[in-house]
C-alpha positions in Angstrom: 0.0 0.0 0.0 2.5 2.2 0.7 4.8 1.6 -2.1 1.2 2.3 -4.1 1.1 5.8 -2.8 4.8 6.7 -3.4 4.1 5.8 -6.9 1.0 8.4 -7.3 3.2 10.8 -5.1 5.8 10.9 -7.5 3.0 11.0 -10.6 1.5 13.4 -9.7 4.8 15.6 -8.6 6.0 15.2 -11.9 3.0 16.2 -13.7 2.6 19.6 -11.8 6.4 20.6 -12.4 5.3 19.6 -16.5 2.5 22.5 -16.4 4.5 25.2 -14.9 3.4 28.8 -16.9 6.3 29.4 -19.8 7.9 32.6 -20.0 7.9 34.4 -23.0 11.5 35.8 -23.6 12.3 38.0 -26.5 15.6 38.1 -27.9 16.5 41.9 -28.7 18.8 42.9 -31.3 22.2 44.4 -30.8 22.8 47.6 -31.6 23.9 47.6 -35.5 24.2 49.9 -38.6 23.1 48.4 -42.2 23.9 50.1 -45.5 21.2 49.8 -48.0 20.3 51.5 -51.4 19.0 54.5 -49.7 22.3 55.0 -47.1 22.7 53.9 -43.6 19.9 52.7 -41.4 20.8 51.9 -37.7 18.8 49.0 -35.9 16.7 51.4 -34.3 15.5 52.8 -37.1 15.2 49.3 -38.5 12.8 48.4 -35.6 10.6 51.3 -35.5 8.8 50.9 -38.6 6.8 47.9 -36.7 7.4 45.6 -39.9 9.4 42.1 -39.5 12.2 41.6 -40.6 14.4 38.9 -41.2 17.9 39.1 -41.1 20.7 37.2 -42.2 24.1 37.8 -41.0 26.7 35.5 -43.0 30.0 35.3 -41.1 33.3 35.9 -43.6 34.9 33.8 -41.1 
């Protein structure tokens, strides 16, 4: 009997630690400068349009 409700204890521990709230996290930008057709933009003008973006950074390295 015992051993029967160490075995529900630990069920049911493990399935409230599985429905703990997620925190959203956003990942912010660092602070850059892109040259485009029209001239320089820097990455807060980038972000204050409210569009997304994608950007893809290609490493020469």
């Amino acid at each position: 009997m015992v051993k029967l409700l160490l075995i529900i204890l630990f069920i049911f521990n493990g399935c409230s630690q599985a429905s703990l709230p997620q925190i959203d996290t956003k990942e912010t930008l660092p602070e850059i400068s892109l040259i485009t057709e029209t001239g320089e933009i820097s990455s807060k003008e980038f972000l204050d349009d409210n569009r997304p973006e994608f950007l893809l950074f290609i490493s020469p390295f």
